[in-house]
C-alpha positions in Angstrom: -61.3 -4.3 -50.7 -63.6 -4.9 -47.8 -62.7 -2.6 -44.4 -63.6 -6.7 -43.2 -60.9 -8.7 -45.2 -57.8 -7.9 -42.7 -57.4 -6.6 -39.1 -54.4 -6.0 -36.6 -54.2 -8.9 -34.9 -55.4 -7.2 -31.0 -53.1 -8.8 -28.1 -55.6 -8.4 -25.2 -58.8 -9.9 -26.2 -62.2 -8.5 -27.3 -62.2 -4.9 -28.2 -65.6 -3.6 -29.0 -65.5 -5.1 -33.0 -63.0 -3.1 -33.6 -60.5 -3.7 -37.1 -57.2 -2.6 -34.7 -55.8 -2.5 -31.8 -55.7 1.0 -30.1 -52.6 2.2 -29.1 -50.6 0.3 -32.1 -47.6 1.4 -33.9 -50.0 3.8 -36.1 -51.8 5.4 -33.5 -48.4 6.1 -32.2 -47.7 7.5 -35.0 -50.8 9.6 -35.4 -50.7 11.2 -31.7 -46.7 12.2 -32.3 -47.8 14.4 -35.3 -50.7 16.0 -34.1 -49.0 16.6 -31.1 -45.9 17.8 -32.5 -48.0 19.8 -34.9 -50.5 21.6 -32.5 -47.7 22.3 -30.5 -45.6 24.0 -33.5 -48.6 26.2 -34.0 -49.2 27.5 -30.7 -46.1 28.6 -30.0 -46.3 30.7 -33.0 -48.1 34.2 -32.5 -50.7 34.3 -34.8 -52.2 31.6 -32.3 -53.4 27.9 -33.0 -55.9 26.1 -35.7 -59.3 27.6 -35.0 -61.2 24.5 -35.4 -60.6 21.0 -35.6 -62.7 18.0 -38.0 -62.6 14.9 -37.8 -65.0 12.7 -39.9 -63.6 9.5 -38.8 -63.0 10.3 -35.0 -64.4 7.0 -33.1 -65.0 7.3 -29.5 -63.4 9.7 -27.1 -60.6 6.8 -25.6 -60.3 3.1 -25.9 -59.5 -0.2 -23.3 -55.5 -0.4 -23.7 -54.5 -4.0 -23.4 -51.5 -4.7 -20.6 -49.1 -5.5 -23.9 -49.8 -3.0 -25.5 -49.4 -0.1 -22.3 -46.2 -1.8 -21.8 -44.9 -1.2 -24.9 -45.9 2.4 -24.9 -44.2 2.4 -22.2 -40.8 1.4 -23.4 -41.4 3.6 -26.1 -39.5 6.8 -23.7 -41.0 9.0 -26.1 -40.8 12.5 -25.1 -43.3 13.7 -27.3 -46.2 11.2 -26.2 -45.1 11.9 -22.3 -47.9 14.1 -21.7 -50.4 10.8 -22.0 -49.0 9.1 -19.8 -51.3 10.5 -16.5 -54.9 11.1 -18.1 -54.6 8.2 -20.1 -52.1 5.2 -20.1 -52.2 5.1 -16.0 -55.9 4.9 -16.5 -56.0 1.8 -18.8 -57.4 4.0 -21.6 -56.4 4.6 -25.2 -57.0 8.5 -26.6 -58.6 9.2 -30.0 -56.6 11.1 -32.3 -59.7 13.7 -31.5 -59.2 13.8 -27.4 -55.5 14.4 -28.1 -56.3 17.5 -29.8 -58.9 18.8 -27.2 -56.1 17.4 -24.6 -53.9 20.3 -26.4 -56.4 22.9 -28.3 -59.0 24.9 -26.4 -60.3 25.2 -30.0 -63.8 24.1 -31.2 -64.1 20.3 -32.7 -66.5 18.5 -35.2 -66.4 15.0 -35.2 -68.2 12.2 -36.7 -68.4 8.7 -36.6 -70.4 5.4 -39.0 -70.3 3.6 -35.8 -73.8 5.2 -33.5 -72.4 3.8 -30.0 -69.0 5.4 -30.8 -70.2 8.4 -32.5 -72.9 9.1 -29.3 -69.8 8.9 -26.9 -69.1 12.3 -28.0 -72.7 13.9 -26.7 -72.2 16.2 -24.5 -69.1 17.1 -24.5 -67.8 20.9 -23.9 -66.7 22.4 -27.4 -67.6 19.4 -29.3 -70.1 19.2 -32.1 -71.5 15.8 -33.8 -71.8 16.0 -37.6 -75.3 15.3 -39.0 -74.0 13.5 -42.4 -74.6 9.8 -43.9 -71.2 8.7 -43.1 -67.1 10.5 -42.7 -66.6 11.0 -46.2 -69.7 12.8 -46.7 -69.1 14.9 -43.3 -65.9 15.8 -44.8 -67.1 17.1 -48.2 -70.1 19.1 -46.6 -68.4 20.6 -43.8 -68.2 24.8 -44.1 -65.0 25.8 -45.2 -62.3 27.0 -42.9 -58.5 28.0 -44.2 -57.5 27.7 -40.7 -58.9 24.7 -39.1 -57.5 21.4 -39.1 -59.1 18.1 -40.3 -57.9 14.8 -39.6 -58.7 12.0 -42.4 -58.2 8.5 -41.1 -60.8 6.2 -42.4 -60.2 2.3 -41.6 -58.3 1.9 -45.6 -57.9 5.0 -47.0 -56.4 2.8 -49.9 -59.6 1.0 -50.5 -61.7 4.2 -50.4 -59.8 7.0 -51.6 -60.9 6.4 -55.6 -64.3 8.3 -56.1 -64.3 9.8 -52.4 -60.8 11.5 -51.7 -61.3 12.8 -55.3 -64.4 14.5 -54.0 -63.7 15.3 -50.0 -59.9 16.1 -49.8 -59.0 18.4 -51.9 -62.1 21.3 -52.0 -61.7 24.4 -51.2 -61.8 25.8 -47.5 -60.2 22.4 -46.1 -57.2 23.9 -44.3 -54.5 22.0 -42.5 -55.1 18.3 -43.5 -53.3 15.1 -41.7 -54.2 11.9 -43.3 -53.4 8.8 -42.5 -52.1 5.5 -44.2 -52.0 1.9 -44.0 -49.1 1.2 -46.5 -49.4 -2.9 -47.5 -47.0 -2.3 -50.5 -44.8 -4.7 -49.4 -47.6 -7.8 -49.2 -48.3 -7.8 -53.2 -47.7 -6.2 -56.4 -51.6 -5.1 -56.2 -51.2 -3.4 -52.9 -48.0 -1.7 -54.1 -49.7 0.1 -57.4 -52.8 0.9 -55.6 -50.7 2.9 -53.1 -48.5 4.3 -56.1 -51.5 5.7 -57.8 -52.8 6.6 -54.4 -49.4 9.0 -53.8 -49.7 10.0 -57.6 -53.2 11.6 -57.3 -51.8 13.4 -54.1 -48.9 14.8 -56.1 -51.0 15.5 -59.2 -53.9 17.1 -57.3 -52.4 19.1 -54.2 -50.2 21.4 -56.0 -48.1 22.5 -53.0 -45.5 20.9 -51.2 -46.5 17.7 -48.3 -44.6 15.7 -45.8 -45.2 12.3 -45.4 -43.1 10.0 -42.6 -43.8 6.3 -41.5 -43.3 3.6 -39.5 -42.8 0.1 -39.6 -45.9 -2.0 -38.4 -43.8 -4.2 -36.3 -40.1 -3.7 -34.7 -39.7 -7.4 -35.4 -41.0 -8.2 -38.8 -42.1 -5.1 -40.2 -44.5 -6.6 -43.4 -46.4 -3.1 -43.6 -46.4 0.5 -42.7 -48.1 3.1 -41.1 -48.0 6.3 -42.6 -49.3 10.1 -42.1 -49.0 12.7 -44.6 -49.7 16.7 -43.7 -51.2 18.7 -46.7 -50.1 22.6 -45.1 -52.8 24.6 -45.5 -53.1 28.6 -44.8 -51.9 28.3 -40.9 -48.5 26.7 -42.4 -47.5 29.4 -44.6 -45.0 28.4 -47.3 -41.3 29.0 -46.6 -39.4 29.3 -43.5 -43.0 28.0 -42.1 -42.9 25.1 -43.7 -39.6 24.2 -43.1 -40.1 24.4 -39.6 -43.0 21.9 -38.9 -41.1 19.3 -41.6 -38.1 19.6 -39.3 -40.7 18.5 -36.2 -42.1 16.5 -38.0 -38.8 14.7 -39.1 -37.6 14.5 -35.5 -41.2 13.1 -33.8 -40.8 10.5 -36.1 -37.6 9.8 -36.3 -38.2 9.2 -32.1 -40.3 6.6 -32.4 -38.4 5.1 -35.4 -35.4 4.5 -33.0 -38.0 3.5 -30.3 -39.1 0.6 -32.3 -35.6 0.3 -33.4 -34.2 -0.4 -29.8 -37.0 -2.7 -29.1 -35.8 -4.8 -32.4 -32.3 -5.3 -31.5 -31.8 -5.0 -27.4 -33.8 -6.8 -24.5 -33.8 -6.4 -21.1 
């Protein structure tokens, strides 16, 4: 499938040829796990991620439509609070990227296809740009790093993954991995066995535990899902470890589940 044939449907006008609108229900998502999860680890003693990659970063923040800053803001979510100052007063949308420099003082790699996006990033303290032909590649010839933590959220992973993720996710060195999901299962049989197989070759190939959590796309008519899946890598030892950041994990999303949920059934 082309990353052209579908889009979020954006409720504030142009913004920038993008295929979503920042600051949806999966970004949401997105910014409560890392958050939760950077969090988890530096309160822990042995310190936080050393690094962070992420192939398919974007620019550093995006426009945030009036809708969509008022529906962040009837979120009440206590684990997205701290955006509410540097970003959502200012109009502005973080990437999944700025969130973690927002809460890591650790060193970042990041890449983008898009050149205007990708050059946002020049110049900025800790930050290194990727010299590779596009995400996937930056993510299968990036050094390997137990420790660090890379972020893979391409536009479809769903349309991609066959050939690339088989490649790029699962070499050695990787570390903590979050990737994210655009579940369609629920719009046709073909969407549903692609994602299937999709979870299959994660269960076939990781050979360790993962989480996985999700939300619907809409509080109204959920027809979709976004999801994010953590593959633990040396920084989340097995065990009590493990158990710990799934219990976060659980309750970040489980927030903004009841979030949406409130939004569904109550207006005022």
């Amino acid at each position: 499938m082309s990353k052209d044939s579908w889009t979020w449907k954006a409720k504030d006008g142009a913004l920038g040829g993008l295929l979503y609108e920042p600051g949806n229900w999966g970004d949401a998502l997105k910014a409560s796990w890392l958050a939760t999860l950077l969090r988890w680890v530096a309160d822990r003693s042995s310190g936080g991620f050393s690094g962070y990659l992420d192939p398919f970063a974007g620019a550093p923040t995006y426009p945030l439509g009036a809708q969509t800053a008022k529906r962040f803001e009837a979120l009440r979510s206590d684990t997205l609070a701290f955006l509410h100052t540097p970003f959502i007063e200012q109009g502005l949308w973080p990437s999944a990227a700025t969130i973690f420099r927002e809460l890591s003082s650790s060193p970042m790699t990041v890449y983008d296809a898009d050149r205007e996006r990708r050059e946002a990033w020049r110049g900025s303290p800790g930050v290194a740009i990727a010299e590779a032909a596009s995400g996937w590649n930056a993510l299968e010839s990036a050094v390997g790093d137990e420790n660090r933590l890379t972020l893979v959220d391409p536009y479809d992973i769903l349309a991609e993954w066959r050939g690339l993720a088989e490649s790029a996710l699962f070499r050695p060195g990787l570390g903590t991995t979050l990737i994210y999901v655009y579940n369609r299962s629920a719009k046709s049989a073909e969407q549903f066995r692609e994602y299937r197989a999709f979870r299959a070759f994660l269960d076939d190939t990781t050979g360790v535990r993962y989480l996985a959590g999700r939300v619907g796309c809409d509080p109204f008519l959920p027809n979709s899902h976004h999801e994010m899946i953590l593959l633990p890598g040396r920084t989340i030892e097995s065990g009590r470890d493990f158990e710990q950041i799934a219990d976060r994990l659980e309750a970040a999303t489980l927030e903004l589940d009841a979030a949406m949920g409130r939004m569904a059934v109550f207006w005022r």
